[in-house]
C-alpha positions as CSV (number, residue, x, y, z in Angstrom):
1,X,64.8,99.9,41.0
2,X,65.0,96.9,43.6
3,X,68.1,95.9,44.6
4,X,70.4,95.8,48.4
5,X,69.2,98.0,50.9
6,X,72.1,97.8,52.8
7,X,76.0,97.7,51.6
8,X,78.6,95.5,53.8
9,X,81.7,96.5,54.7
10,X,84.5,94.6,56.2
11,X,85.7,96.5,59.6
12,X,88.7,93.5,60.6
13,X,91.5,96.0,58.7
14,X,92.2,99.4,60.2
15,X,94.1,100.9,57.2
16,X,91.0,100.0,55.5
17,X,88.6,102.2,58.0
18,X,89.4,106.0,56.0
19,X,87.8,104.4,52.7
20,X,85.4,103.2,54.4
21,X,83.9,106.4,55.8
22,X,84.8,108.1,52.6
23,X,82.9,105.5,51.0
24,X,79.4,106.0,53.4
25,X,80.0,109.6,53.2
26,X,79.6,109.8,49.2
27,X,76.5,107.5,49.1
28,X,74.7,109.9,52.2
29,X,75.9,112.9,49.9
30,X,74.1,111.1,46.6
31,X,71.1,110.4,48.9
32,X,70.3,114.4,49.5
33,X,71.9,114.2,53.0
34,X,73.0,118.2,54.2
35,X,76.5,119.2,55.2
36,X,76.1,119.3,58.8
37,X,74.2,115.6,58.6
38,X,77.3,114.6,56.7
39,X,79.8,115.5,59.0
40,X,77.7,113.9,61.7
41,X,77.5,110.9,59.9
42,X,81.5,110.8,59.5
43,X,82.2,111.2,63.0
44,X,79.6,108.1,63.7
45,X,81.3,105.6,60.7
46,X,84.6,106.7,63.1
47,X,83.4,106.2,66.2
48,X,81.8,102.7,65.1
49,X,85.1,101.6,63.3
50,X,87.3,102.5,66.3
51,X,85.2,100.2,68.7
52,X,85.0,97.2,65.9
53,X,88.8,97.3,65.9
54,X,89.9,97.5,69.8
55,X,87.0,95.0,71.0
56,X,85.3,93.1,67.9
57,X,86.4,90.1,66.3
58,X,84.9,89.5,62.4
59,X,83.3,93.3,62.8
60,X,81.2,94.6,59.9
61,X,79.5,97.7,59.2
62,X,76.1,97.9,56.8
63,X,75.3,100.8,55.4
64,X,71.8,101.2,53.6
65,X,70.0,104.4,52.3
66,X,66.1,105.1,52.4
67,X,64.3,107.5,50.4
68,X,61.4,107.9,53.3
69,X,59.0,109.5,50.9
70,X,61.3,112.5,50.6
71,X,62.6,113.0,53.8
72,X,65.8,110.6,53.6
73,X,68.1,109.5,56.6
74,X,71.1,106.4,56.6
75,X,70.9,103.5,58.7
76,X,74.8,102.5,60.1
77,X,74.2,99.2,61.6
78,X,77.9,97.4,63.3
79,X,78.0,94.4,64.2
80,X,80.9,92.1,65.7
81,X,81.7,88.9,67.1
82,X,83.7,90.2,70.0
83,X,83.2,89.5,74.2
84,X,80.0,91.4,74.2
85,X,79.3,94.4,77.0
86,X,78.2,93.1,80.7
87,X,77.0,96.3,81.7
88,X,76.1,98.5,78.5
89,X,74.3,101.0,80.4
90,X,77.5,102.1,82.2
91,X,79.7,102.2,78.8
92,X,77.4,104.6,77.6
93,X,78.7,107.1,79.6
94,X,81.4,109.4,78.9
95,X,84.6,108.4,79.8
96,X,84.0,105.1,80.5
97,X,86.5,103.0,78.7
98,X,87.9,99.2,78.7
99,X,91.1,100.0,76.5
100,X,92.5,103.5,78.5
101,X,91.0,106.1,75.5
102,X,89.2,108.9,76.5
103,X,85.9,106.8,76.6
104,X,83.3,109.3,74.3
105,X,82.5,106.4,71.7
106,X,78.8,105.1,72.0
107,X,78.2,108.4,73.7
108,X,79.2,110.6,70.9
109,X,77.1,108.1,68.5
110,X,73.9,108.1,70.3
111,X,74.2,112.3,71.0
112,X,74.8,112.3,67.2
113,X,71.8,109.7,65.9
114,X,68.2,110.2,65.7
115,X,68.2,106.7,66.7
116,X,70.4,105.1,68.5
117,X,70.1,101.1,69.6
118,X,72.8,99.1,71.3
119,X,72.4,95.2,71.5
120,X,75.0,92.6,73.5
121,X,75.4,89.8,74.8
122,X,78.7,88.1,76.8
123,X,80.0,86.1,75.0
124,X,78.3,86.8,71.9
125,X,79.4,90.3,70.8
126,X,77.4,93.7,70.0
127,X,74.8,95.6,67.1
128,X,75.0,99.2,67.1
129,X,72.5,100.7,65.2
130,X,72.6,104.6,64.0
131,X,69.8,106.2,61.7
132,X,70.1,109.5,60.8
133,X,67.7,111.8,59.0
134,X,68.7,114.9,56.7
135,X,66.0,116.9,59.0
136,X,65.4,115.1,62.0
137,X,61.8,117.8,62.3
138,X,60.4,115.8,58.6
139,X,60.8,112.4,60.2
140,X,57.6,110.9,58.5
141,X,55.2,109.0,60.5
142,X,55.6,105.1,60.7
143,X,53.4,102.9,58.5
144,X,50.5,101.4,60.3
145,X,53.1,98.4,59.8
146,X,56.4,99.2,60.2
147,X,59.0,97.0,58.0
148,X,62.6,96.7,58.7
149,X,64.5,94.9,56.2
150,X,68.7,94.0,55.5
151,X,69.0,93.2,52.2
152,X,72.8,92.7,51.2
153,X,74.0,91.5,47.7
154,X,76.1,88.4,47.2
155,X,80.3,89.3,48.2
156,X,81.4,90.6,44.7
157,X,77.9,91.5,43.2
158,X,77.2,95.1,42.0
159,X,73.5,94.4,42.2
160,X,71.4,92.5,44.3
161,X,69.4,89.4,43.1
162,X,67.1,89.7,46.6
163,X,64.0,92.1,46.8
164,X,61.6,93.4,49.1
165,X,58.5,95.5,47.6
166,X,55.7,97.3,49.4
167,X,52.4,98.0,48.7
168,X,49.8,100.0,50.7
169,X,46.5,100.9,50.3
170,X,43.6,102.5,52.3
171,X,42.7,98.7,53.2
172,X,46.0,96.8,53.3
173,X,49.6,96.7,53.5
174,X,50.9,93.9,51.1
175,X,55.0,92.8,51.2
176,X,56.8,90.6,49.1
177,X,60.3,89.1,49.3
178,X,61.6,87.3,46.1
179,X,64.9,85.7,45.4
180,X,66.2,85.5,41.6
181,X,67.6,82.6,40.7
182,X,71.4,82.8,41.1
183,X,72.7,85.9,41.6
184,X,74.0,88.9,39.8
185,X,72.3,91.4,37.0
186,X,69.9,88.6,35.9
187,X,68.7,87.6,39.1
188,X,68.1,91.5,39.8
189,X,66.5,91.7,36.5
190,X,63.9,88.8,37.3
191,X,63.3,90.5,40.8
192,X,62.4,94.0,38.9
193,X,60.0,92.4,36.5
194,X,58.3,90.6,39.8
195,X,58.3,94.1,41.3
196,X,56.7,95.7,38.4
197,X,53.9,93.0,38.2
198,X,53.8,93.3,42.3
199,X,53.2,97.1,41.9
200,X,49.9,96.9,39.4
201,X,48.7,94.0,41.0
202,X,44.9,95.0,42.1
203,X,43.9,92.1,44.3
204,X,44.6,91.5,48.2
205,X,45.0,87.5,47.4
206,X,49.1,86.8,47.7
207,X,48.1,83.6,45.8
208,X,46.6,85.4,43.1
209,X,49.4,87.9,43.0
210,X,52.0,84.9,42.8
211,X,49.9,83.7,40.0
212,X,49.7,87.5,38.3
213,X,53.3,87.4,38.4
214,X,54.1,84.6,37.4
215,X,52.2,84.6,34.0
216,X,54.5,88.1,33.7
217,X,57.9,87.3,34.3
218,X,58.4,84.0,32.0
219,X,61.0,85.5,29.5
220,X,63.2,85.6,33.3
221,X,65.1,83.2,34.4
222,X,62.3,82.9,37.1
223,X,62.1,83.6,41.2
224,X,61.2,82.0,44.6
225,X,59.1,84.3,46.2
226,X,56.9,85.0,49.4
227,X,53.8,87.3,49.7
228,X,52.5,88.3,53.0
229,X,49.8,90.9,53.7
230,X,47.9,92.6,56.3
231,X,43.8,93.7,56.4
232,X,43.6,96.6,58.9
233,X,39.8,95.7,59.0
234,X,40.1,92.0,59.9
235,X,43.2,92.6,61.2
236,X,44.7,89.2,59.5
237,X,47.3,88.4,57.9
238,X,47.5,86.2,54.8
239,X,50.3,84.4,53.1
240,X,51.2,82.8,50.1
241,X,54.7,81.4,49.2
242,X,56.9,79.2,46.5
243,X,60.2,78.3,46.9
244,X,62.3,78.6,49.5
245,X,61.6,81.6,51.0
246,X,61.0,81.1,55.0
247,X,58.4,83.0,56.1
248,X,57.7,82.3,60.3
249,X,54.5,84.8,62.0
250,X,55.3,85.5,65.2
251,X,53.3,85.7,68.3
252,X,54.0,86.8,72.1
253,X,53.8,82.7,73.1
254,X,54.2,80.7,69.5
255,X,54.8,81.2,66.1
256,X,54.0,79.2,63.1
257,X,56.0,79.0,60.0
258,X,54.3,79.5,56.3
259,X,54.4,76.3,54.4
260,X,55.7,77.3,50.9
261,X,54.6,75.4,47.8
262,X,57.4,74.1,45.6
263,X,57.9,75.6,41.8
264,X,59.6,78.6,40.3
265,X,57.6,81.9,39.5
266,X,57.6,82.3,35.7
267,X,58.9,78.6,35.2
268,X,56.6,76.1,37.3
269,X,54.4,76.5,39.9
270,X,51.2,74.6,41.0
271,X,47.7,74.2,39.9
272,X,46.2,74.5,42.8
273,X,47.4,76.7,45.9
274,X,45.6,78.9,48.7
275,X,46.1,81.5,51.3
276,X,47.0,81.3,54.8
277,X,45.0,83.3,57.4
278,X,46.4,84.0,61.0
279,X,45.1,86.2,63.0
280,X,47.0,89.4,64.6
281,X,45.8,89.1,67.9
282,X,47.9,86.2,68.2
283,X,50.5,87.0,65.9
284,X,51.6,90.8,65.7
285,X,55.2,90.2,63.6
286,X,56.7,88.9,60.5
287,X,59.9,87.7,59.8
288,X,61.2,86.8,56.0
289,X,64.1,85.2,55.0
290,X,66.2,84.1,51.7
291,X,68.4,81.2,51.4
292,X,70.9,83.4,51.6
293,X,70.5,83.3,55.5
294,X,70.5,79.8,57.3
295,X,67.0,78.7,58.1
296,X,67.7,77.0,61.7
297,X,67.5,80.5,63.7
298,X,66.3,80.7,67.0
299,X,65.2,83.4,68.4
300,X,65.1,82.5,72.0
301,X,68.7,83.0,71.6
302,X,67.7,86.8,72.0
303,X,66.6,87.4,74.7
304,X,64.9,91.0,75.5
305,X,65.3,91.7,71.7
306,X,61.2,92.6,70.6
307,X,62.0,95.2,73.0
308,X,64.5,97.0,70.7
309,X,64.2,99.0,67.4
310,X,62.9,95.6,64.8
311,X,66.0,96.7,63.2
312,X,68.1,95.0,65.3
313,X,66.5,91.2,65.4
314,X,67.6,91.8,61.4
315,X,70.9,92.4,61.9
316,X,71.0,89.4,65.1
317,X,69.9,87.0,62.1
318,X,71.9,88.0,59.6
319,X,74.7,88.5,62.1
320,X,74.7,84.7,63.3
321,X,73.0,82.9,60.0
322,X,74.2,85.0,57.0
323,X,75.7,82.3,54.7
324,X,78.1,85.3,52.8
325,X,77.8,83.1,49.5
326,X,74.5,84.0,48.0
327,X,72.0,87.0,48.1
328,X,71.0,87.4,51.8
329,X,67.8,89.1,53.0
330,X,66.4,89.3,56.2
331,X,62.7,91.2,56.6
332,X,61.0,92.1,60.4
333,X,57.3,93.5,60.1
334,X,55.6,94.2,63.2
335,X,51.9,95.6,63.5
336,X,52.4,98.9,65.3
């Protein structure tokens, strides 16, 4: 089933902080996750939730399992609003500490992760990310494009009405991002029908998948949707989009952003459309968005961020332009 990859909780109440962990631990423990994994993963969610409440401001914690082809782990992302670290290097260390604790924090979380990324800025506050595997030794090898998506259902929503889907085949990897319309269990239902349609799908075309789907999912109440994929031959990307999904490729000196056609999949969408080619020399990363997530980012605002797990530049988007009233989704693709 599509749906969230990533549950949101509120970190700004402390008495709230022992459901919260109890919470992260039963979804790790439905996942597969071992005993001793479990009790790691505790000790991280407490570490994390300590520092949101003595130095963040708005903090919020995103938990999101993935299956990983059989060998599972849990990705712990915090984020916060707070003053941000000047010197993150030196907080790092044991017993280094602003508020007179014992100062084992980010330490203890990055002994205890199989990854461990820390992200700040004065002034603009601070992403932790922990992932953790049920057997570190299984970890299975990276897709010749590695994806890094935050999708997070709409406040009150049990489902998601966002989705991301990935295909790969011996010639291409193939991702799509589609957006329900409205939210709730008949937005996810649309999504799931797109998805099925996605998955059979034969062709590389995006605009001939958009069309495939389409002409699949009419009894829906319909999706915006972008399709973006790669050829490892010609080492190209191509793109196809309707509705307001943004879709920007990104390149080491400019980016350009996909221009999406206007129409609903399943409802309305036009006669004519094509693909758009750009070439990965020039453009090596992806980023997707749903209009749950403001479109006026900027990632210049970042700096020194490509140089961090892609997880990260998720959570920096959906940390600043998360509009916390709709679906919100927020993909990073990067050629490896």
């Amino acid at each position: 089933m599509v749906d969230a990859t990533h549950i949101s909780f509120a970190a700004t109440d402390r008495s709230y902080f022992s459901l919260l962990k109890k919470e992260i631990h039963r979804r790790a423990q439905d996942a597969g996750i071992n005993a001793t994994r479990l009790n790691e993963i505790d000790l991280i969610v407490a570490e994390m939730t300590s520092n949101l409440f003595k130095y963040g401001d708005s903090g919020e914690v995103l938990m999101g399992v993935f299956a990983n082809g059989g060998s599972p782990y849990i990705e712990i992302i915090s984020i916060d609003h707070g003053p941000g670290m000047a010197n993150p290097a030196r907080m790092m260390q044991d017993g280094v500490s602003t508020s007179n604790t014992m100062g084992h924090g980010l330490g203890s979380i990055k002994r205890l992760s199989d990854v461990f990324e820390l992200y700040t800025l004065p002034g603009w506050g601070t992403i932790v990310l922990s992932r953790v595997y049920d057997d570190p030794k299984d970890i299975k090898r990276e897709r010749k494009l590695i994806v890094r998506p935050i999708v997070v259902s709409k406040p009150g929503e049990t489902v998601s009405g966002d989705g991301l889907m990935i295909k790969q085949t011996d010639k291409y990897i193939k991702l799509m991002l589609a957006d329900g319309l409205g939210h709730g269990p008949e937005a996810n239902k649309a999504i799931n029908e797109a998805a099925a349609c996605f998955k059979v799908f034969p062709d590389y075309s995006p605009t001939e998948t958009l069309r495939f789907i389409h002409s699949n999912i009419r009894k829906t109440r319909g999706a915006v949707a972008a399709v973006i994929c790669y050829d490892f031959e010609t080492k190209t990307w191509a793109s196809a989009g309707i509705g307001n999904i943004a879709a920007r490729i990104v390149g080491a000196a400019s980016f350009r952003n996909q221009m999406s056609y206007n129409g609903i999949v399943g409802h309305n969408i036009p006669g004519s459309m094509s693909d758009q080619h750009y070439p990965a020399d020039q453009f090596n990363q992806v980023i997707l968005c749903s209009d749950g997530i403001k479109t006026r980012w900027d990632l210049t605002k970042y700096p020194m961020i490509f140089k961090h797990d892609l997880t990260i530049l998720s959570a920096a988007i959906y940390k600043d332009h998360a509009r916390k009233t709709d679906d919100m989704s927020v993909v990073v693709a990067k050629i490896k």
